[in-house]
N, C-alpha and C positions, 0 to 999 in steps of 0.2 A: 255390463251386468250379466252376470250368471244366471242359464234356464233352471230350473227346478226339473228332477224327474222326470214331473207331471205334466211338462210343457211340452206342443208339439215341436217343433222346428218349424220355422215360417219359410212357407214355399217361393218362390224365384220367383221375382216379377216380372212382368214381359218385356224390359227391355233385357236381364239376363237372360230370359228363354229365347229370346232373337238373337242374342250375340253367341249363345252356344250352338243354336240352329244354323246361327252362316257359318262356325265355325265347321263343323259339322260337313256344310253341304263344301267346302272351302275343301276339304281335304275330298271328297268325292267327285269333285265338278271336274275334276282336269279325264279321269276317266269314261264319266258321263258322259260329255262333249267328243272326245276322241273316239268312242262307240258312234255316237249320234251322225256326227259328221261322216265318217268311213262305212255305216251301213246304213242309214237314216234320213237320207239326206229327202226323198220322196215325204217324211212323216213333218220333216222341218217347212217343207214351203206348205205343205198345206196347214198347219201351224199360223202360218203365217197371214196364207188368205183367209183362214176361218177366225181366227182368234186378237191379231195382233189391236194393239190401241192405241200404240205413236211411236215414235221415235224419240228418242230418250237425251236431253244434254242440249236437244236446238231451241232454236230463238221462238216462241210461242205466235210473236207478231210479222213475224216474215213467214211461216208456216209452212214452208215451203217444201222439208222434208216430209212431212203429214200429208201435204198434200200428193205428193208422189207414192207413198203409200196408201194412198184410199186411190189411186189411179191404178194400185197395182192388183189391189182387192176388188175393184169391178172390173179386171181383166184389161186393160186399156196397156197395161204393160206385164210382160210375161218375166217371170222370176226364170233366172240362166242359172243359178245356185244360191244358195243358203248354206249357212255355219254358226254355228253356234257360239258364241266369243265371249259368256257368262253365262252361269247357272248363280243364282241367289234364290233367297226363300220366298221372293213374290214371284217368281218365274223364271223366263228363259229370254235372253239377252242375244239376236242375230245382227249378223251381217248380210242382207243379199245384194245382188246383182241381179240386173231386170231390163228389159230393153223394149220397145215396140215388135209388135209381129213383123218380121221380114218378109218379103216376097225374096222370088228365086231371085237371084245376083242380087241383090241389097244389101248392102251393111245398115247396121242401125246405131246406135249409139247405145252404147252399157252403160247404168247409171248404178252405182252404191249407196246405197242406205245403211247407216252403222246404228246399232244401237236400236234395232226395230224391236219392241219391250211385246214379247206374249207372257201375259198373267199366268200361273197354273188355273187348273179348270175348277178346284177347290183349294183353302189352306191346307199346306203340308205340316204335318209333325216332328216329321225327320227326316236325315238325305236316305233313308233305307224307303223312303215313300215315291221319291224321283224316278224309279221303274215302270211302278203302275203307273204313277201319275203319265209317263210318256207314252206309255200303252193305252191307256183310257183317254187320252189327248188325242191319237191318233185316228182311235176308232170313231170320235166325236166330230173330229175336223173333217173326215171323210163323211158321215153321214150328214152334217152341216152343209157342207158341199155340192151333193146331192149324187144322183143316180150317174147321170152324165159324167159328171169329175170320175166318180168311181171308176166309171167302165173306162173311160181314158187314158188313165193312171193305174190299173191293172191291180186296183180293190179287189176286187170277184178274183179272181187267180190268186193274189193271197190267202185269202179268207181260204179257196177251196185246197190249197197246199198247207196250209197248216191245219185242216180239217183233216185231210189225209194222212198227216203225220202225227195227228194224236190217234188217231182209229188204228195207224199201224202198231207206235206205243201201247195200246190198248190190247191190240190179240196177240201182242209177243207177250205179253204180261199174264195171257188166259191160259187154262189149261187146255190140254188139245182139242177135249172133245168142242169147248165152244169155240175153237179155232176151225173146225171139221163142219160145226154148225152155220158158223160165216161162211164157209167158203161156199156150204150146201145153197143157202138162201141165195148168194149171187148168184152160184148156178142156176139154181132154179127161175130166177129173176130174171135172167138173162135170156131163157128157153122160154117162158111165158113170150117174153116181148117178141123175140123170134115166131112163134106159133100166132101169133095176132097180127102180127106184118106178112104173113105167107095166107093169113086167114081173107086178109084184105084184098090180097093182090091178085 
């Protein structure tokens, strides 16, 4: 049957908007992952401890991979790497490797987990959302984490190198005089605290 003019066009249902969303993220995921894994690999286990919810494809009543993963989220077992081995549109799909803390000369036993399923932190609309979404994942896994993870894992040292490379971005961007203006206030900044510690001494 023919629309009329006057007729809207009836919009996609959501199993078509899911199947154009995997399609979608399908063509994106093999770049994603390959990013992830070669510079990311720090945002992925914490991913993991902060966020993940089971292991994906095992037997529910032997439990047994779930259970090594909630052993590895209360620290009982320490994650050796993580990778990424699916992107789809409910999340991110890893592999790690995790073993017991070792003392000096001990070997310990590596265990793998396939298929360990972290959700996104919100639904996604598109794979052009999969950036922020790993950005905002990250910054949330780490502040879930808490202070300790952070300072351990060299949180604060990012945060203050990418502080400092937008600030640089920012006054190569000024004209000079507010270039001459920065640089005046550090000095000065700098002479104060000097003149207060010789004040003290």
């Amino acid at each position: 049957m023919s629309t009329t003019p006057n007729e809207e066009p009836q919009a996609p249902d959501a199993a078509t908007k899911r199947a154009e969303l995997e399609a979608e993220i399908s063509n994106r995921g093999k770049r994603v992952m390959s990013h992830m894994n070669a510079d990311h690999e720090d945002s992925l286990v914490a991913y993991v401890l902060a966020f993940a919810t089971g292991v994906e494809g095992t037997d529910p009543e032997l439990d047994k991979e779930d259970a090594l993963l909630r052993n590895v989220q209360k620290g009982m077992l320490t994650i050796t790497s993580a990778q990424l081995t699916a992107v789809d549109a409910d999340g991110f799909l890893l592999e790690i490797k995790a073993s017991e803390t070792a003392t000096a000369g001990e070997k310990c036993e590596v265990l793998t987990l396939s298929n360990v399923r972290v959700p996104y932190d919100k639904p996604i609309e598109s794979a052009k959302d999969l950036h922020h979404t790993a950005i905002a994942m990250h910054q949330k896994a780490y502040h879930k984490l808490g202070i300790w993870y952070k300072t351990k894992n060299g949180y604060y040292k990012q945060v203050a190198k990418m502080v400092a490379f937008l600030s640089y971005k920012a006054v190569r961007k000024s004209p000079p005089s507010v270039v001459a203006g920065v640089a005046t206030l550090a000095v000065a900044t700098a002479a104060a605290g000097y003149l207060r510690h010789k004040s003290r001494a």
